[in-house]
C-alpha positions in Angstrom: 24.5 -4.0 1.9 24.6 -1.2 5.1 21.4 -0.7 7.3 21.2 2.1 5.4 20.5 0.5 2.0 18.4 -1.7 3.0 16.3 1.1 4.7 16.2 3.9 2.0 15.8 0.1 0.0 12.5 -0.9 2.2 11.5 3.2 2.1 11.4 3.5 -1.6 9.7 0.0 -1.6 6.8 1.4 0.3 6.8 4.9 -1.5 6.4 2.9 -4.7 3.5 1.1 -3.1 1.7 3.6 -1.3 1.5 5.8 -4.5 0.4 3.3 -6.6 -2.7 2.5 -4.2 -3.4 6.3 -3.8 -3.4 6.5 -7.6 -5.7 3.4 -8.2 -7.9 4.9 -5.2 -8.0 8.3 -6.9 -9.2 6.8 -10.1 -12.3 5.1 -8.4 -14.4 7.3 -9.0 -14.0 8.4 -12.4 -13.9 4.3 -13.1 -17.1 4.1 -12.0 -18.5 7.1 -13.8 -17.1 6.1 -17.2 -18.7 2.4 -16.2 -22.5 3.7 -15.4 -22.1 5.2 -18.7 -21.2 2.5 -20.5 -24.1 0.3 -18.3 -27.1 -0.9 -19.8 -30.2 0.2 -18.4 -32.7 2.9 -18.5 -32.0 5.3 -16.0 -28.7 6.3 -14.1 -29.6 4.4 -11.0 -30.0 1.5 -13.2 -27.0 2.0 -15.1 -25.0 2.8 -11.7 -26.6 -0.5 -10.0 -25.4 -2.5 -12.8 -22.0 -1.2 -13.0 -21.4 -2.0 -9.4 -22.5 -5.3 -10.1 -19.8 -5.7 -12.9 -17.1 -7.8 -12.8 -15.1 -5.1 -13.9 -15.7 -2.9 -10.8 -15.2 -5.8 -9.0 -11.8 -6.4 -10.6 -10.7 -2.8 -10.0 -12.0 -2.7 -6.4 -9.9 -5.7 -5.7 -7.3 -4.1 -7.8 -7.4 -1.2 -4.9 -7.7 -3.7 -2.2 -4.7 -5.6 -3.2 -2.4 -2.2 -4.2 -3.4 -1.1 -0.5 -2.6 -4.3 1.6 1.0 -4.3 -0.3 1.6 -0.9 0.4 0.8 -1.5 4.8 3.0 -5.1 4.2 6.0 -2.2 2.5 5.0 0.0 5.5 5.3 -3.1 8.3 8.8 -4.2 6.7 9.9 -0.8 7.0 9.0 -0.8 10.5 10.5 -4.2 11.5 14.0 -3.1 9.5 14.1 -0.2 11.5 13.3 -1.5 14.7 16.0 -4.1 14.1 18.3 -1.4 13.1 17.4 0.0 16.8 18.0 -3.3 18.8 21.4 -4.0 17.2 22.0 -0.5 18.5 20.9 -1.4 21.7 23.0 -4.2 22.3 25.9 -2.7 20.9 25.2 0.1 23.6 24.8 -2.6 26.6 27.7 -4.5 25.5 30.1 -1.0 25.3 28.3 0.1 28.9 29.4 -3.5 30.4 32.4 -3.1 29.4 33.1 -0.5 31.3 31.6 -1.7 34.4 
């Protein structure tokens, strides 16, 4: 595989990622409305207190959490691929200009 595969590779990797932690973010809020409805309790401060309190929000805010910190570890490997994409570069250019000398 070319530095070019395993960039557009490590590029679609975190695309994939990022968009699936937007989409979960996106969705936080209607989660949560859709829980303080389904809450027990007799008014909607209630109902929203206890839906916070759920081990469901509580899964899905973790659900967010973890979606995000894989995206920025995608992000981070695309960054280190590239950046070693750039020093083999650079050597290559240091040996060539030696050469010369």
């Amino acid at each position: 595989m070319n530095w070019t595969d395993k960039v557009q590779q490590c590029w679609g990797d975190w695309l994939d990622k990022e968009n699936a932690s937007f989409a979960l973010s996106e969705t936080k809020n209607d989660v949560l409305a859709k829980m303080t409805l389904d809450a027990k309790g007799n008014s909607h401060a209630e109902k929203l207190r206890n839906a916070r309190a759920s081990d469901a929000w509580s899964m899905h805010q973790s659900a967010i959490s973890e979606a995000r910190n894989a995206a920025l570890r995608a992000k981070a490997n695309l960054e280190i691929m590239k950046m070693r994409r750039e020093d083999e570069l650079n050597r290559e250019w240091t040996r060539r200009a030696q050469m010369k000398l």
